[in-house]
C-alpha positions as CSV (number, residue, x, y, z in Angstrom):
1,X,-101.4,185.2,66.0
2,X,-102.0,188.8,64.8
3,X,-104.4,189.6,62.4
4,X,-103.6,191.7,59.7
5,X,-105.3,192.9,56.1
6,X,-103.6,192.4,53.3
7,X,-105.0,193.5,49.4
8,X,-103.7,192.2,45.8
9,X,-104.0,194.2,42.8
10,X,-102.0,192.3,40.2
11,X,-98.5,191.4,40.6
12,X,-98.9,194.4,43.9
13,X,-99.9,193.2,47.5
14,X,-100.3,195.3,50.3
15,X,-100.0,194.4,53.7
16,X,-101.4,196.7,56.6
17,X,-100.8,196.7,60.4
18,X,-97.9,195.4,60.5
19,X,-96.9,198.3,63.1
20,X,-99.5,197.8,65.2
21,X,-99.5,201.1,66.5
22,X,-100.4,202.3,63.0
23,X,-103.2,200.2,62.0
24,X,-103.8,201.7,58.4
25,X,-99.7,201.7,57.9
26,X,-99.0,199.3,54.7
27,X,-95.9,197.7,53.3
28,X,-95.9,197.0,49.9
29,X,-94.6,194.1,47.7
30,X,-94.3,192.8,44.2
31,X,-95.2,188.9,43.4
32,X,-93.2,187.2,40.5
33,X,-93.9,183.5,39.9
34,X,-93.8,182.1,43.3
35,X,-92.0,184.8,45.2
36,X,-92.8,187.8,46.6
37,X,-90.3,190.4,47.3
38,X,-90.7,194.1,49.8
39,X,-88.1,196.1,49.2
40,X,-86.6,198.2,52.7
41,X,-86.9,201.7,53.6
42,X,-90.5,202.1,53.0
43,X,-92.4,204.5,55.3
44,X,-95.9,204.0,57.6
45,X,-96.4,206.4,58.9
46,X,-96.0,208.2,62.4
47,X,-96.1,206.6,65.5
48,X,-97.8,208.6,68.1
49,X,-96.9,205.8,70.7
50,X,-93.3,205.6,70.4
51,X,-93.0,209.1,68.6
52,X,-91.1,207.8,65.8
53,X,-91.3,207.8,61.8
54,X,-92.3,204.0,61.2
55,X,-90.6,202.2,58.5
56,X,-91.1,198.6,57.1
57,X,-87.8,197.1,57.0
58,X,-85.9,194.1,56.6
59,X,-82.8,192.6,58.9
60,X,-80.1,191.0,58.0
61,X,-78.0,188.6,60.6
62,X,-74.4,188.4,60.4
63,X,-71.7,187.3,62.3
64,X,-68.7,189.8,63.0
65,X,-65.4,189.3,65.1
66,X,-65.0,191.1,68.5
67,X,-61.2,191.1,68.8
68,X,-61.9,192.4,72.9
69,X,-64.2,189.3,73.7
70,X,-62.2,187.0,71.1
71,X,-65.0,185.5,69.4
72,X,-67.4,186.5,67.1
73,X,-71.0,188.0,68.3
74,X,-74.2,188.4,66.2
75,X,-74.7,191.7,64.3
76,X,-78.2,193.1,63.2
77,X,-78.2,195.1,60.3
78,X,-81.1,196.7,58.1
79,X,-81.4,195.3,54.7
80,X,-82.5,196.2,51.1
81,X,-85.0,193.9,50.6
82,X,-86.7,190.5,52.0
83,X,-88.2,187.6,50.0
84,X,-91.1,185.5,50.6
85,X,-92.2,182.2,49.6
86,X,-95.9,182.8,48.1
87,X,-98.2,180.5,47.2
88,X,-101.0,181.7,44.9
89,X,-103.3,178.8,45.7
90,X,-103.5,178.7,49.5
91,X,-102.8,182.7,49.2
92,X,-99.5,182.1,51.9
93,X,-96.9,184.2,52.2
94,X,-93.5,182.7,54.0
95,X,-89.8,183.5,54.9
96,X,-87.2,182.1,57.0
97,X,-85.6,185.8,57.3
98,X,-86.5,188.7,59.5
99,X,-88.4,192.0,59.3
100,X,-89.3,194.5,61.4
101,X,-91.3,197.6,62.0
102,X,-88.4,200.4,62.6
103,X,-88.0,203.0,64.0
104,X,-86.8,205.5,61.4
105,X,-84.7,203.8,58.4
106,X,-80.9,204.5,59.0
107,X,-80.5,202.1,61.9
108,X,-81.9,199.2,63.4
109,X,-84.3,200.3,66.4
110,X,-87.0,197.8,66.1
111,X,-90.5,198.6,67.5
112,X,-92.3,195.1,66.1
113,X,-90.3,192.4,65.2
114,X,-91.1,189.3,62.2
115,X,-89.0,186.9,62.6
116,X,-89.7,183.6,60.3
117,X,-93.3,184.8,59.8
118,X,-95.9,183.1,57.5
119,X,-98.6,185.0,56.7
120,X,-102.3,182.8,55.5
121,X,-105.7,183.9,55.3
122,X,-108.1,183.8,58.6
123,X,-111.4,184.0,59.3
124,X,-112.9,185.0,62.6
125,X,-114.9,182.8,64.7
126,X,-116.0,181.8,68.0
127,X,-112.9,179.8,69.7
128,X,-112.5,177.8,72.9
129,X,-108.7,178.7,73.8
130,X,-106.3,175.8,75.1
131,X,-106.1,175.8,78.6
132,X,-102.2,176.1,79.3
133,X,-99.8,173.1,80.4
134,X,-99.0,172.5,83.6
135,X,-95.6,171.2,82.3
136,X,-94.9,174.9,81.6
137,X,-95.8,176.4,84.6
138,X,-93.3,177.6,87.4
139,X,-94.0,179.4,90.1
140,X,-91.4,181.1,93.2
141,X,-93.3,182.0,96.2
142,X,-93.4,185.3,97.5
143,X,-90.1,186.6,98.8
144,X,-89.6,189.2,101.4
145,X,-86.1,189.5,100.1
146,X,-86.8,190.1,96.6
147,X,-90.3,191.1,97.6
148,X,-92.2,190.0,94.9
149,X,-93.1,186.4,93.7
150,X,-92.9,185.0,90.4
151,X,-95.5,183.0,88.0
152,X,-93.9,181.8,84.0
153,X,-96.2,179.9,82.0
154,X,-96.5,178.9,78.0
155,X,-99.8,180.4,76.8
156,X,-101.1,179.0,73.3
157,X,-102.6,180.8,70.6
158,X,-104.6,178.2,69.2
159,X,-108.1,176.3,70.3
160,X,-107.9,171.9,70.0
161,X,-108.7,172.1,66.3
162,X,-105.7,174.2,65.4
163,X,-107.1,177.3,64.9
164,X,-105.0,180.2,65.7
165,X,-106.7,182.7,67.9
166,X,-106.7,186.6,67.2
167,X,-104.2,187.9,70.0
168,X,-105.6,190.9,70.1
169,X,-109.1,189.4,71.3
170,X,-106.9,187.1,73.9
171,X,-106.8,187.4,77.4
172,X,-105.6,185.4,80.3
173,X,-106.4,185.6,84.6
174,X,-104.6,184.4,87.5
175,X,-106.1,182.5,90.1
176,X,-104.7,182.3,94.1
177,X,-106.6,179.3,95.2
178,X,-110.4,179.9,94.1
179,X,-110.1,183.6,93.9
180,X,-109.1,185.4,90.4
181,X,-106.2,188.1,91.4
182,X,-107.4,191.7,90.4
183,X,-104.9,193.5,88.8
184,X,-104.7,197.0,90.5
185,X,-102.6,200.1,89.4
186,X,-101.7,200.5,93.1
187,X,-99.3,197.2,92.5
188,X,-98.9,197.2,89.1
189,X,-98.2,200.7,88.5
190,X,-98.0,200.6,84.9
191,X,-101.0,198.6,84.1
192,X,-103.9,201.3,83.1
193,X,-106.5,200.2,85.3
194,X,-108.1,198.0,87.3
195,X,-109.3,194.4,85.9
196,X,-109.0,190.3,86.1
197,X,-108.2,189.9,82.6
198,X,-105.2,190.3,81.3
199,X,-104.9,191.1,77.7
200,X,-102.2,187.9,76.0
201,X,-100.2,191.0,74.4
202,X,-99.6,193.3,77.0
203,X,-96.1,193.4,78.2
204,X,-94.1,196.4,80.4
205,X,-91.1,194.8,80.8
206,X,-91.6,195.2,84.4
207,X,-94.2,193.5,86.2
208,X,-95.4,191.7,83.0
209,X,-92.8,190.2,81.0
210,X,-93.3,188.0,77.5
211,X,-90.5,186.5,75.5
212,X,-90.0,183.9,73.2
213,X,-93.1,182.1,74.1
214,X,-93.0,182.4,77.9
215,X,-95.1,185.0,79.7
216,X,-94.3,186.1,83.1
217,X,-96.1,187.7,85.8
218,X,-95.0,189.0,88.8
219,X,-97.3,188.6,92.4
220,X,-97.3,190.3,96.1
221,X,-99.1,187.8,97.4
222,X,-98.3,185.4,100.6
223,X,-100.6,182.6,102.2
224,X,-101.7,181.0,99.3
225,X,-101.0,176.7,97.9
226,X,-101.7,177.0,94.7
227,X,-102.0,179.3,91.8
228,X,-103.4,178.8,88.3
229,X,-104.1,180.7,85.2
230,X,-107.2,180.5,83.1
231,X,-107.2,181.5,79.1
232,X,-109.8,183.7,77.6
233,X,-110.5,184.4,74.1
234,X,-113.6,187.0,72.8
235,X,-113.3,186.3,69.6
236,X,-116.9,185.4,66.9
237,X,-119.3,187.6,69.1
238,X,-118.6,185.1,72.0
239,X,-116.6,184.7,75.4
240,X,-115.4,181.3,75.6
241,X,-112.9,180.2,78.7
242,X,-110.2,177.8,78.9
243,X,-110.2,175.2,82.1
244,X,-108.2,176.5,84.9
245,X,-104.3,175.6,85.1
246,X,-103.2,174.4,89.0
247,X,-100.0,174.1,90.2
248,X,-98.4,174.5,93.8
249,X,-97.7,177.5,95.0
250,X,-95.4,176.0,97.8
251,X,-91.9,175.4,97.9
252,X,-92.5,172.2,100.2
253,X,-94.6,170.5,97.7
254,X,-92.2,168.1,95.2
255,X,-94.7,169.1,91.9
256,X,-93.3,172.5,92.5
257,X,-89.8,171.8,92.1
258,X,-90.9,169.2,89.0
259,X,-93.0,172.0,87.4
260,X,-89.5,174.6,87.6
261,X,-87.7,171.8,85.7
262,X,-87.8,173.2,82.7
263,X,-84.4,173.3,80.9
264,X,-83.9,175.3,77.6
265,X,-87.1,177.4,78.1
266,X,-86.2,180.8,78.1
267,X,-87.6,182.9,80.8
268,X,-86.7,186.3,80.2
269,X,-83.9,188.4,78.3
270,X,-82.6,191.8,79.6
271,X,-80.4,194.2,77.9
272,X,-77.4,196.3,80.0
273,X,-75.2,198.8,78.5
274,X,-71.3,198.8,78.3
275,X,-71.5,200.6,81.9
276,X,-73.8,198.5,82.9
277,X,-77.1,200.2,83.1
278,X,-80.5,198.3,81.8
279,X,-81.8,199.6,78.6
280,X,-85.5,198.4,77.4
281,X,-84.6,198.6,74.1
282,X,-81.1,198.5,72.8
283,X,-80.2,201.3,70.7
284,X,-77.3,201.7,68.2
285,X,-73.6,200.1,69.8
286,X,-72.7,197.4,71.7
287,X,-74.8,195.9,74.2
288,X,-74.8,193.2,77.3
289,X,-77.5,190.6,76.3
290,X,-78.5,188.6,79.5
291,X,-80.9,185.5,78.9
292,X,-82.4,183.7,81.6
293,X,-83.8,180.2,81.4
294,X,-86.6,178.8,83.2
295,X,-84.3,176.0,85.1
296,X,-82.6,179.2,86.5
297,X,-79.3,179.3,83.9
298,X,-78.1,182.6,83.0
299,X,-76.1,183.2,80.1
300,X,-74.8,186.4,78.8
301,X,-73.5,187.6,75.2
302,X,-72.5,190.7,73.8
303,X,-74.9,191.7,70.5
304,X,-73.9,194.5,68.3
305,X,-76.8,196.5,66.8
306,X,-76.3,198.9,64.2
């Protein structure tokens, strides 16, 4: 759920934020009858964060042969324009196609990515967050091998009534037994500072990980039997608080092995070069895409981005 303002003027509407990194950024589209189309290539501005030129643009998916793999492999490609489904009564906007945030226009080098997005009005208010299921939750013990342990859950964004939260006003903390883990820049050395709550869209692709619904966190703790995560949302002038999630943090205990069982939930996707090196974010050419699910299966694909 991400909250963004959008402005009609006749058959014009303007949408804003959709790089979140440039809040006042706009794309700009053109409503006939029951559609509504924004054409590619338009600029938002510069990105201080990624220092790039931001451009709105749409993606095309196609499938192209690989005559070395023999088979054919996804390729991503920017398009010329994307359509949405609008509907002038409930003031929805909605596509089964992609767009993304670029950076720059002649390739595909996506910064924020929109894919099968709906877009509906929202109104703020106070919001009691789900707390998350347990059926989600998997957690590997510390390792002194690996040296790290490993907690994946399935956050929602939306309160018992269906309400979708504002993300950006989400947060989440982990509990080790009855004590809330403080998350200190002397472990997590990319986290900015000290605190117990997470913010639900931070991600560094190192010690915090989210993809495709499934948030992981990793831990340097030992000694502990169970660990839990609590949701928290600050949204309407308030601070409301999910109940806190449970499960064991043993590998003796059977609901720990039940609570890993979780085939077809993916856990996390990495991206390696042709040489073999990890990329954060796949450029232009060929690249190794490695997804791992939550049951522990690894696949891997080659994706072409262009």
């Amino acid at each position: 759920g991400r909250v963004k303002k959008a402005v009609r003027e006749g058959n014009d509407i303007y949408i804003a934020g959709l790089n979140e990194n440039i809040p006042s950024g706009w794309a700009k589209g053109t409503i006939s009858g029951n559609k509504a189309t924004f054409s590619g290539h338009q600029y938002m501005g510069l990105d201080t964060v990624t220092a790039s030129y931001a451009f709105f643009e749409p993606v095309s998916h196609n499938m192209v042969w690989d005559s070395e793999i023999g088979d054919s492999i996804e390729s991503l490609t920017l398009a010329d324009a994307i359509t949405f489904d609008y509907d002038a009564d409930k003031g929805t906007l909605s596509t089964d196609s992609t767009f993304v945030a670029n950076q720059g226009y002649k390739m595909f080098n996506q910064v924020f990515t929109y894919d099968g997005a709906t877009l509906e009005p929202w109104t703020e208010k106070a919001a009691t967050p789900l707390a998350v299921d347990a059926s989600t939750m998997s957690y590997m013990p510390f390792s002194e091998e690996y040296g790290y342990g490993l907690l994946a859950f399935a956050p929602s964004e939306f309160d018992a009534d269906g309400y979708i939260l504002d993300a950006n006003k989400l947060y989440y903390s982990i509990y080790l037994d009855d004590d809330v883990l403080t998350i200190d820049p002397d472990d997590y050395t990319l986290f900015p500072y000290e605190t117990t709550e997470i913010p639900f869209t931070y991600s560094d692709m190192l010690d915090f990980v989210n993809y495709a619904g499934m948030w992981q966190v990793y831990t340097f703790v030992t000694g502990i039997d169970r660990i839990g995560v609590q949701m928290i949302y600050k949204g309407g002038g308030e601070v409301r608080k999910s109940a806190i999630t449970y499960i064991s943090a043993t590998e003796e205990d059977p609901s720990a092995v039940s609570n890993v069982a979780q085939t077809g939930k993916v856990a996390g996707v990495t991206y390696t070069d042709l040489s073999g090196r990890r990329v954060s974010r796949p450029g232009k050419g060929l690249f190794i895409q490695t997804t791992r699910l939550a049951d522990g299966t690894i696949t891997t694909s080659k994706r072409l981005f262009k």
